[in-house]
Backbone as CSV, one residue per row, in Angstrom:
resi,resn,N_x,N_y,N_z,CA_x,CA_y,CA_z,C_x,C_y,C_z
1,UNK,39.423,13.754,-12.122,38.243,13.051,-11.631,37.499,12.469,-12.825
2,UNK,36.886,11.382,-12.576,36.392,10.716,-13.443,35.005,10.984,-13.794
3,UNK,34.896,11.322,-15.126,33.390,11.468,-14.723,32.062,10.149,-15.271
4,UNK,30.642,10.208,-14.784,29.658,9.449,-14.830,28.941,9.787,-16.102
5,UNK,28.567,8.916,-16.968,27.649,9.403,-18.069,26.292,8.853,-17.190
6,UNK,26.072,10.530,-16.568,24.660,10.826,-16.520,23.888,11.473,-16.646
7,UNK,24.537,12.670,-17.763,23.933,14.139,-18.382,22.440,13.217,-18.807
8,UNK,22.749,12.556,-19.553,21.296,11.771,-20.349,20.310,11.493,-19.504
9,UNK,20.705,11.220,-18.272,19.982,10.561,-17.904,19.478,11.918,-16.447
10,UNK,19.710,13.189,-16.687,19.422,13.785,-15.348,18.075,14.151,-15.561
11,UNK,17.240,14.627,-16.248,15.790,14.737,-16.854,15.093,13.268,-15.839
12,UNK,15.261,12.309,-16.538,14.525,10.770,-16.076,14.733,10.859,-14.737
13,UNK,15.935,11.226,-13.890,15.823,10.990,-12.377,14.955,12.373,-11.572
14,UNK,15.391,13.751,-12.484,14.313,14.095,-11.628,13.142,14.141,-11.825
15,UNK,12.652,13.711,-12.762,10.888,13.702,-12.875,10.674,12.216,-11.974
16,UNK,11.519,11.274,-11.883,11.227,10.386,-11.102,11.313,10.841,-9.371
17,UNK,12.286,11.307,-9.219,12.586,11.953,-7.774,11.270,12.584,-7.587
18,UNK,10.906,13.756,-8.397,9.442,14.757,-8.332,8.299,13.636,-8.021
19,UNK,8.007,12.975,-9.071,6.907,11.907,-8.528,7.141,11.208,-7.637
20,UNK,8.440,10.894,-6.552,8.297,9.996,-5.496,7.777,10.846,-4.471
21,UNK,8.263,12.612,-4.243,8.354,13.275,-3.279,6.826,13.578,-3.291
22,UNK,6.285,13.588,-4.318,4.816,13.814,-4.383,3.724,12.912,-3.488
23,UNK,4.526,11.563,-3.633,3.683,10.690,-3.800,3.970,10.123,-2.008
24,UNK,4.832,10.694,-1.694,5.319,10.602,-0.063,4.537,11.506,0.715
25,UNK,4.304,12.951,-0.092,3.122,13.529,0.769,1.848,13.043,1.268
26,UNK,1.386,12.522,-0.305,0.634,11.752,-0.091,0.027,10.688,0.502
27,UNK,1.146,10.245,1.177,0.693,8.680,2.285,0.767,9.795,3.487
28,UNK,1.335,10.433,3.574,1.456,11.322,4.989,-0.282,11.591,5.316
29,UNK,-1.070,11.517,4.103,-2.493,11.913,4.392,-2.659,10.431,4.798
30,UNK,-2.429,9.487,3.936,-3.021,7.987,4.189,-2.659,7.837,6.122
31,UNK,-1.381,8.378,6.179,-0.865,7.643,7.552,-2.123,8.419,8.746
32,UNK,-2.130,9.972,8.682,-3.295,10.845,9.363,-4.716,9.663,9.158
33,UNK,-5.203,9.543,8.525,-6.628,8.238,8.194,-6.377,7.354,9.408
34,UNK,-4.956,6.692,9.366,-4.438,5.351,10.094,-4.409,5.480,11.380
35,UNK,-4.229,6.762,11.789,-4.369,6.993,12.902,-5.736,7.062,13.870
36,UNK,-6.807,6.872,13.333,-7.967,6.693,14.202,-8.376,4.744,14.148
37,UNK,-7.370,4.096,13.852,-7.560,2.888,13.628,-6.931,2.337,14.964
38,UNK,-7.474,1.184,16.211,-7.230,1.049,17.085,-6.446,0.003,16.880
39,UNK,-6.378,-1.067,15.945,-4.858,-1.677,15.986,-3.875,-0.806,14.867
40,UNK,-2.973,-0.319,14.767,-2.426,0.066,13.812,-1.250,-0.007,14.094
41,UNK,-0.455,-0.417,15.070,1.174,-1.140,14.730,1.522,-1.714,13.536
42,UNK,0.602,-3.158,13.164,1.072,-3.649,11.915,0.933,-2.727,10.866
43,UNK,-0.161,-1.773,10.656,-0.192,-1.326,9.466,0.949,-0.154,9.514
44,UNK,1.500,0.724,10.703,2.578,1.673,10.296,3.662,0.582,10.291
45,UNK,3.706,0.138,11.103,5.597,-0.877,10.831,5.280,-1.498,9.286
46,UNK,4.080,-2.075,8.758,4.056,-3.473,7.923,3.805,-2.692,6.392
47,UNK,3.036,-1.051,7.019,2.751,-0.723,5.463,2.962,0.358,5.140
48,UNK,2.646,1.268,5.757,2.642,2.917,5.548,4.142,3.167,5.414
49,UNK,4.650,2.748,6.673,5.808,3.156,6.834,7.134,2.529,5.712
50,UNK,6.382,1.032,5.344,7.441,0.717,4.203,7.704,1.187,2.910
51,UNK,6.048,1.943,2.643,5.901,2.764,1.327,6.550,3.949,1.596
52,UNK,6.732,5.108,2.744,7.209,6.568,2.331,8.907,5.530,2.799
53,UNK,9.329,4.719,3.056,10.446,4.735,3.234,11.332,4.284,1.812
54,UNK,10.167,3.278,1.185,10.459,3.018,-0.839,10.270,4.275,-1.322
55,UNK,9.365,5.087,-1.339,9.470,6.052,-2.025,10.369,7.044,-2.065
56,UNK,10.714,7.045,-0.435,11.788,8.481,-0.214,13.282,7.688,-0.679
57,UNK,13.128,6.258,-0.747,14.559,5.559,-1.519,14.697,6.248,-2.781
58,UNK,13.445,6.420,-3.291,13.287,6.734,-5.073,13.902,8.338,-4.835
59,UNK,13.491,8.910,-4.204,14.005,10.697,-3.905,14.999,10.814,-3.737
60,UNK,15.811,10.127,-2.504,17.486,10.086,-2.438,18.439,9.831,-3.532
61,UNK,17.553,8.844,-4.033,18.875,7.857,-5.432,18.451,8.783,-6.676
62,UNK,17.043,8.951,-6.300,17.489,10.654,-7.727,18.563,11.699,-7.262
63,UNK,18.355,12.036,-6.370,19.161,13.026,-5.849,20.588,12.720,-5.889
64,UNK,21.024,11.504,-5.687,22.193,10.726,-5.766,23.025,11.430,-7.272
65,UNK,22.107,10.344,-8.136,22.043,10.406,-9.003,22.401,11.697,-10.013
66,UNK,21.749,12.859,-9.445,21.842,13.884,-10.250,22.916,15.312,-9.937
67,UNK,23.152,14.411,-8.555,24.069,15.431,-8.220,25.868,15.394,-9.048
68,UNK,25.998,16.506,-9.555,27.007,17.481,-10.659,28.351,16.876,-10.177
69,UNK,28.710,16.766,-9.013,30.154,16.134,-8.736,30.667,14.762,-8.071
70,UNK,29.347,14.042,-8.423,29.154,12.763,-8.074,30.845,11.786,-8.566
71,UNK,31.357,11.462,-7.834,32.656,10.454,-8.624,32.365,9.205,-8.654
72,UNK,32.620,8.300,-10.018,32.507,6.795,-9.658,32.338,5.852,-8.459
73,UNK,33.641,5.999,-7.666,33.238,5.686,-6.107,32.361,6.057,-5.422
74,UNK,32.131,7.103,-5.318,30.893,7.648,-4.411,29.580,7.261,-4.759
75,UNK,29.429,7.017,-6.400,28.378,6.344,-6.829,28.102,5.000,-6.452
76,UNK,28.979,4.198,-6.322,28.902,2.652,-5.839,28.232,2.961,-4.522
77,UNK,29.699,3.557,-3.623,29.490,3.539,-2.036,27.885,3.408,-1.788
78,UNK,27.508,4.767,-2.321,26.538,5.153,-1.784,24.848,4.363,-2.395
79,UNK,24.889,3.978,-3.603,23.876,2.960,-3.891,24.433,1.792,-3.728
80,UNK,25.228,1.156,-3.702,25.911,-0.136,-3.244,25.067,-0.155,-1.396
81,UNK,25.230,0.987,-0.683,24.972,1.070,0.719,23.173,0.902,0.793
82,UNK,22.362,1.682,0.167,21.010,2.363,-0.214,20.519,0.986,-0.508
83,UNK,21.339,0.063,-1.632,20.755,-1.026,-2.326,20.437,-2.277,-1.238
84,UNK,21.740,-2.713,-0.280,22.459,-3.179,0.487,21.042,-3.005,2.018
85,UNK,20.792,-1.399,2.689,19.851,-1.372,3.511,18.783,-1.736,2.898
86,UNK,18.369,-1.258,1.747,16.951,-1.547,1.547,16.853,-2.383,1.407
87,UNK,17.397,-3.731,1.080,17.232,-4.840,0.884,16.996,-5.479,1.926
88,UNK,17.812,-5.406,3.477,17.670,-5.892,4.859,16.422,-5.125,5.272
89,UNK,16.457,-4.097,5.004,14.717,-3.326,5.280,13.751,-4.230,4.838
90,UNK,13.359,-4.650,3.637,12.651,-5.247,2.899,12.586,-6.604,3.856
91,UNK,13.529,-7.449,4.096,13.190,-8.289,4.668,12.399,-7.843,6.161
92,UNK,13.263,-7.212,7.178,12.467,-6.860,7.970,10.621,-6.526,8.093
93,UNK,10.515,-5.738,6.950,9.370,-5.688,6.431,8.551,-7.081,6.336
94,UNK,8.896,-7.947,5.521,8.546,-9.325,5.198,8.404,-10.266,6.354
95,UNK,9.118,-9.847,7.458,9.012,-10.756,8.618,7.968,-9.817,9.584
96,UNK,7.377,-8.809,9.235,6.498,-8.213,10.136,5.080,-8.834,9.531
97,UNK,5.302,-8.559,8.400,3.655,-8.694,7.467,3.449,-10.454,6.900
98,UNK,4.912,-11.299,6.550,4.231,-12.410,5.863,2.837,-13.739,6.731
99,UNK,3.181,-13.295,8.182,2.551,-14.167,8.770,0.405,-13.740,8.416
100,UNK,0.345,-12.650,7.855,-1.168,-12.101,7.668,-1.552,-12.889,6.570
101,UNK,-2.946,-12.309,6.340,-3.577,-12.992,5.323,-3.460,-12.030,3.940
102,UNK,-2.760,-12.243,3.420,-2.392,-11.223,2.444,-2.436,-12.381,0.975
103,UNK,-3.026,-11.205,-0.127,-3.480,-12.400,-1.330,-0.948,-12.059,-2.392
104,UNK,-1.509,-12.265,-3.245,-0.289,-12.532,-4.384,0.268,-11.465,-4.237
105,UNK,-0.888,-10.467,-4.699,-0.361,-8.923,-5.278,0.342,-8.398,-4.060
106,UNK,-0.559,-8.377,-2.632,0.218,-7.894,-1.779,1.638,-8.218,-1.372
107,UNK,1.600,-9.311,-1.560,2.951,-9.823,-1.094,4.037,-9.986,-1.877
108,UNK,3.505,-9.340,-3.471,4.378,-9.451,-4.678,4.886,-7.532,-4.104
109,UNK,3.875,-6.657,-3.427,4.196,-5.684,-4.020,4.682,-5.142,-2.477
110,UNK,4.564,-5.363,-1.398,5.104,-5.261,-0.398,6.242,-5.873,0.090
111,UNK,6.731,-7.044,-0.435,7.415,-7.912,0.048,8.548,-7.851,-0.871
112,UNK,8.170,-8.931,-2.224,9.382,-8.872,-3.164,9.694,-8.147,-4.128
113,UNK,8.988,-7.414,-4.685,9.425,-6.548,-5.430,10.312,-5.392,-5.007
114,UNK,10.197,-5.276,-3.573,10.959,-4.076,-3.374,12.388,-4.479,-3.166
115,UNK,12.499,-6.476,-2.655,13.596,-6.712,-2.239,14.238,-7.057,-3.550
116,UNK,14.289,-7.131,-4.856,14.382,-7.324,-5.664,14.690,-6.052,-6.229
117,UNK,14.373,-5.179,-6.005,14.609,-3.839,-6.791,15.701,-3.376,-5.828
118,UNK,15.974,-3.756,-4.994,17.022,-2.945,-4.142,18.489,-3.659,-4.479
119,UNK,18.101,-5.414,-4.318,19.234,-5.883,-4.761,19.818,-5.702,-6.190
120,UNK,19.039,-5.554,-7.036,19.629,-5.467,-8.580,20.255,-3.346,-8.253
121,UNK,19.834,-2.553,-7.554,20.627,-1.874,-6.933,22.044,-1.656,-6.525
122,UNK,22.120,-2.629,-5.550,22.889,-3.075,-5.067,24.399,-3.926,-6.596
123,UNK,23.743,-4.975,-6.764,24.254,-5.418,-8.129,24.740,-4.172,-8.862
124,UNK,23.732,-3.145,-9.621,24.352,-2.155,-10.459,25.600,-1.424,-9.671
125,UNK,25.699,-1.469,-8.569,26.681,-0.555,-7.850,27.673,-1.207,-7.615
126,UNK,27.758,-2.209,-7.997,29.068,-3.507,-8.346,29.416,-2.960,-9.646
127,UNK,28.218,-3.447,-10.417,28.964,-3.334,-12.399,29.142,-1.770,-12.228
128,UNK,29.042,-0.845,-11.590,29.398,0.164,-12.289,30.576,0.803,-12.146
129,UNK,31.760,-0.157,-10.542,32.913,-0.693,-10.619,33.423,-0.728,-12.198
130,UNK,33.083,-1.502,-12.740,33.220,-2.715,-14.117,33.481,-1.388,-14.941
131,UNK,32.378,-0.295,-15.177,32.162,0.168,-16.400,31.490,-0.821,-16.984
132,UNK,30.212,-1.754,-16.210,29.406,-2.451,-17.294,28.379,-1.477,-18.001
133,UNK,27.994,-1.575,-19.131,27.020,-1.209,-20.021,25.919,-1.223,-19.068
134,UNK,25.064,-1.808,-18.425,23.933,-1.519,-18.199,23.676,-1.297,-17.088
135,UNK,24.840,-0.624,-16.449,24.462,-0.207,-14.878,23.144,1.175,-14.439
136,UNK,22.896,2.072,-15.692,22.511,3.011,-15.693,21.060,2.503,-16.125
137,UNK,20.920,1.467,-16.761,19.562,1.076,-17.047,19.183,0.319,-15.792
138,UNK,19.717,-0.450,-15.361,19.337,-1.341,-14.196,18.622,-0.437,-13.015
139,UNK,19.408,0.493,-12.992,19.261,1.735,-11.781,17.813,2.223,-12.294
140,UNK,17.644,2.771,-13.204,16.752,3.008,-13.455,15.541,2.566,-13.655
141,UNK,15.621,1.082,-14.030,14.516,-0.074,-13.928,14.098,-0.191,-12.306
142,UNK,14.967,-0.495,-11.660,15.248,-0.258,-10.185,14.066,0.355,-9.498
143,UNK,14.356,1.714,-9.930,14.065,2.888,-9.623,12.687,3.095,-10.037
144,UNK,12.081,2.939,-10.499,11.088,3.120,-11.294,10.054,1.911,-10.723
145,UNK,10.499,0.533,-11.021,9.948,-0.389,-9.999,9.598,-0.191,-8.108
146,UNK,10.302,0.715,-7.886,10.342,0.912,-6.425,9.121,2.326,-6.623
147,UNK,9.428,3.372,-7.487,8.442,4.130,-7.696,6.784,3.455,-7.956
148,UNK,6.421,2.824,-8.504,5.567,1.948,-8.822,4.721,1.215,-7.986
149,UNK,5.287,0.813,-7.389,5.192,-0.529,-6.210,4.728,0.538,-5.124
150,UNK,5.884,1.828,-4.445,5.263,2.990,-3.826,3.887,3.643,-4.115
151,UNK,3.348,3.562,-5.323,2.133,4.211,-5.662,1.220,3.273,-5.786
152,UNK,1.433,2.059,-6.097,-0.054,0.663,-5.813,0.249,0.801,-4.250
153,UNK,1.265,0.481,-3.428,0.599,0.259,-2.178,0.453,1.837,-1.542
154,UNK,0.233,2.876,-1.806,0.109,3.843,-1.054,-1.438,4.215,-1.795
155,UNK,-2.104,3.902,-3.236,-3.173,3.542,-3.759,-3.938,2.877,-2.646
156,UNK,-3.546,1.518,-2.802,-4.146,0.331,-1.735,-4.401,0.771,-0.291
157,UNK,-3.426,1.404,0.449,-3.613,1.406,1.766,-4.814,3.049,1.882
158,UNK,-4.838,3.679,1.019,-5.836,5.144,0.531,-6.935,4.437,0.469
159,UNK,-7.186,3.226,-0.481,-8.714,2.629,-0.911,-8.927,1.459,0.467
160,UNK,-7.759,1.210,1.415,-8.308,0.458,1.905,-9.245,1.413,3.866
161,UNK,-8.636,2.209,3.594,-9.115,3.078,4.650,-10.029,3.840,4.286
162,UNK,-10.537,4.073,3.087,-11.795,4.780,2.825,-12.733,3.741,2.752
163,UNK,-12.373,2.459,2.234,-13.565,1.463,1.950,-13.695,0.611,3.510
164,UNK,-12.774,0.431,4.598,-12.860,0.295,5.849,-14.363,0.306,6.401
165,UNK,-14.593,-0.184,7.509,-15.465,-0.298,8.397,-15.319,0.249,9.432
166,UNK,-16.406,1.403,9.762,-15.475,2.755,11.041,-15.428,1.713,12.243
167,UNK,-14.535,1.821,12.928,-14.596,0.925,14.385,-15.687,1.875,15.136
């Protein structure tokens, strides 16, 4: 069996995995808030729900990632697949929320950044077919971008329900 150079890199995925799972509890409080809000379809389909579903991406692909008998193939399959949904997720997402009034950031950080981080995903789980050099950085840029993006909008949707107007 072949193995993955990812001893180096098992430290970086789980402190990243740890901060996504953290940070998934955490909207679980935001989503409880959302719930006394009398329209709130768009905001669980358009927001809540797209952040613990980026974040818990970031938890799986650590987990992926760090697991001891991982084989080349299985590494593609399975972020090749991860990269591949989240990316059709992302759009889905984008066709719920782009029609609102949403400024840059939102739509940089709800919309494309995540579809962008999934496809270069997706991409690394091609080169790593290859044995290209930077499949392990990409993943991790990836990864980290999707972590990120999970914590401004799960930030945002926290400050936007405390600063709210009670119905």
């Amino acid at each position: 069996m072949a193995t993955l150079p990812l001893a180096e890199w098992r430290d970086f995925y789980v402190t990243i995995g740890t901060a996504s799972g953290a940070i998934v509890g955490a909207s679980f409080i935001v989503a409880t808030l959302a719930s006394e809000l009398k329209e709130r379809t768009v905001g669980l389909r358009g927001f809540i729900t797209p952040t613990a579903v980026h974040l818990g991406s970031v938890l799986v692909g650590s987990a992926i990632l760090t697991a001891p008998t991982l084989t080349p193939l299985a590494l593609a399959i399975l972020l090749g697949a991860g990269g591949i949904g989240g990316g059709i997720y992302g759009i889905v997402v984008a066709t719920r929320i782009w029609k609102l009034n949403l400024d840059l950031a939102d739509r940089a950080c709800y919309v494309v950044l995540p579809i962008l981080a999934y496809a270069a995903i997706a991409a690394a789980a091609l080169a790593e077919r290859w044995a290209v050099a930077w499949t392990f950085d990409t993943l991790a840029v990836s990864l980290v971008v999707i972590l990120i993006v999970g914590m401004r909008n799960a930030w945002d949707m926290a400050t936007f329900m405390i600063t709210r107007d009670r119905e």
